[in-house]
C-alpha positions as CSV (number, residue, x, y, z in Angstrom):
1,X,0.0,0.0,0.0
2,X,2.6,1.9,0.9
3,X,4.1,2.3,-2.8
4,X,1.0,3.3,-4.1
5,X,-0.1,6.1,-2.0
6,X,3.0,7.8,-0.2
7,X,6.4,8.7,-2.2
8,X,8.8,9.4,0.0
9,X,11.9,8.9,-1.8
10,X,12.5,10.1,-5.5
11,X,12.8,6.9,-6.6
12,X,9.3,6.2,-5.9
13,X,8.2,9.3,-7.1
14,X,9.3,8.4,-10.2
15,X,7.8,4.8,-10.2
16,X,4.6,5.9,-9.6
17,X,2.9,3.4,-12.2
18,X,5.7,1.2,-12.4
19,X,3.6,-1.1,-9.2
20,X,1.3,-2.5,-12.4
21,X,4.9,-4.2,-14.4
22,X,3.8,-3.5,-17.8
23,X,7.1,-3.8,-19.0
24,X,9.8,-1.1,-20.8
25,X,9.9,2.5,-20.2
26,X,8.5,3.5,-23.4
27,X,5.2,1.8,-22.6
28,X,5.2,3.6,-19.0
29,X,5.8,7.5,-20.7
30,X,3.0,5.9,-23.5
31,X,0.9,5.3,-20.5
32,X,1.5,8.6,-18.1
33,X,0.5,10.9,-21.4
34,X,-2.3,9.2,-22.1
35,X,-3.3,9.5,-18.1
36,X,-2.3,13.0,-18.5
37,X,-4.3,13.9,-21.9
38,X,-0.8,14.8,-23.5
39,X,-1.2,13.6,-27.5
40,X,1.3,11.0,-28.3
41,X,0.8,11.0,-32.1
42,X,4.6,9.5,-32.1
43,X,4.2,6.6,-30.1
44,X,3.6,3.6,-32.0
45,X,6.5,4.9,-34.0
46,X,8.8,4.9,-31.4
47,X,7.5,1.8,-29.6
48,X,8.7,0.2,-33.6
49,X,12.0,2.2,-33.2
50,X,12.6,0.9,-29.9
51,X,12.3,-2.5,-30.4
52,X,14.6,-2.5,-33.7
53,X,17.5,-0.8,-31.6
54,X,16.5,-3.6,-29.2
55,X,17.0,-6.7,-32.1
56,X,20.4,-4.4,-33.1
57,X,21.5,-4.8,-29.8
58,X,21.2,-7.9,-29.4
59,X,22.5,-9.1,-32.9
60,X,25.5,-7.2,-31.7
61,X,25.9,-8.9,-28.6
62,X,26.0,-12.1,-30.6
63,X,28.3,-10.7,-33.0
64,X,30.5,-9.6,-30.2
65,X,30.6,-13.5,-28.5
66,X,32.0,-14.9,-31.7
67,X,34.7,-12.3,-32.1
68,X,35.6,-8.9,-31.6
69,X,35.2,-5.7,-33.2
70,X,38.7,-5.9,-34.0
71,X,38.8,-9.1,-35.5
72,X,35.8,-8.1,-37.8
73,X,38.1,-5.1,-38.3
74,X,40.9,-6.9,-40.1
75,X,38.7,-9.8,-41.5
76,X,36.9,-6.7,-43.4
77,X,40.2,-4.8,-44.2
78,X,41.9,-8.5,-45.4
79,X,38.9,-8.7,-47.6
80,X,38.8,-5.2,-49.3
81,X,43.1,-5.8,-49.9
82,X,41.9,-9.4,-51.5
83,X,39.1,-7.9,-53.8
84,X,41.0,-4.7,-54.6
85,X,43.8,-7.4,-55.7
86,X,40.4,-9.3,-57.6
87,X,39.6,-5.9,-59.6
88,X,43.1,-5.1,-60.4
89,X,43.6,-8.5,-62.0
90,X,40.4,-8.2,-63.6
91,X,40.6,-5.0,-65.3
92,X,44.7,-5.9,-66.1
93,X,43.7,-9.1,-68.7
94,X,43.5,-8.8,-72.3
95,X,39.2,-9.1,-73.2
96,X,39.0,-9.0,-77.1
97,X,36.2,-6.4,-77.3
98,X,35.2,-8.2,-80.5
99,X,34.5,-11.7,-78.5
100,X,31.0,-12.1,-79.8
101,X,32.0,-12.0,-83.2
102,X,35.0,-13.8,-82.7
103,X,32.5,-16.2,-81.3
104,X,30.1,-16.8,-84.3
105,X,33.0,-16.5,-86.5
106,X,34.0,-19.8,-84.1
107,X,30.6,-21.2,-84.9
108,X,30.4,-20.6,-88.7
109,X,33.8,-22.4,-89.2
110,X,33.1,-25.2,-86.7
111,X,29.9,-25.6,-89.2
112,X,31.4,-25.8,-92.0
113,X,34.0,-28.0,-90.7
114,X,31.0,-30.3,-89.9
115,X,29.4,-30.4,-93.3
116,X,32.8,-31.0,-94.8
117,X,33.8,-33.7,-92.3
118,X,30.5,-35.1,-93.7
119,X,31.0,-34.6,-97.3
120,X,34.4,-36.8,-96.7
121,X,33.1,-39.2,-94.9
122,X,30.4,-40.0,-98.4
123,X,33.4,-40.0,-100.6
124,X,35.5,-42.3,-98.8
125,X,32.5,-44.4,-98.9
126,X,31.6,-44.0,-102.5
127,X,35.5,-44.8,-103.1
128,X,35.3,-47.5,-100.8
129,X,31.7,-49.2,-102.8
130,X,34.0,-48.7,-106.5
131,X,37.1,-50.5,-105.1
132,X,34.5,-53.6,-104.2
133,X,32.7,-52.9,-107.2
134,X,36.3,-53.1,-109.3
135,X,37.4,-56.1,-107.2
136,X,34.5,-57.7,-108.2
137,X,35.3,-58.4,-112.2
């Protein structure tokens, strides 16, 4: 009873409405301007804002078991050496700018190899039916 009704130290003054446990600080100030008719047009906002920072920190404590922020620190600055390494070695080869044509070029000779690879193959055939033909008499 005492807690409700007589606040002695500052501590309870302050804790006023805290006796009911509804939960985070946020919800209490949502609460006492309600109470008080204060318009809290910004609330559900910062109830959503709250809790992200909330997730954050905790994603960051469980960041922080696995390894420091130093050793993200050099793991990060290993990898930007490494891919700024990548990029240089990219951009230093020789592309032919003309690969797609280079390409069907490839294609249209690779055809025509085909067809003649084929044409051979009937005339060592024919060739093959005349010697038997000529062995024949």
């Amino acid at each position: 009873m005492i807690s409700h009704n007589i606040r002695i130290t500052n501590d309870r003054l302050e804790n006023t409405l805290n006796t009911i446990h509804m939960g985070k600080k946020e919800d209490y100030e949502a609460l006492y301007l309600f109470m008080f008719g204060c318009p809290n047009k910004d609330a559900a906002n910062k109830a959503k804002i709250s809790a992200e920072i909330s997730a954050e920190k905790k994603f960051k404590k469980r960041l922080e078991r696995e390894h420091t922020k130093n050793e993200y620190k050099v793991a990060l600055q290993s990898m930007d050496s490494e891919l700024n390494e990548l990029t240089r070695l990219k951009n230093g080869l020789n592309i032919n700018k003309d690969l797609e044509k280079d390409i069907d070029e490839l294609d249209s000779v690779r055809v025509s190899m085909n067809r003649l690879s084929s044409e051979i193959s009937l005339l060592r055939l024919r060739k093959e039916l005349i010697e038997e033909t000529l062995e024949g008499f």
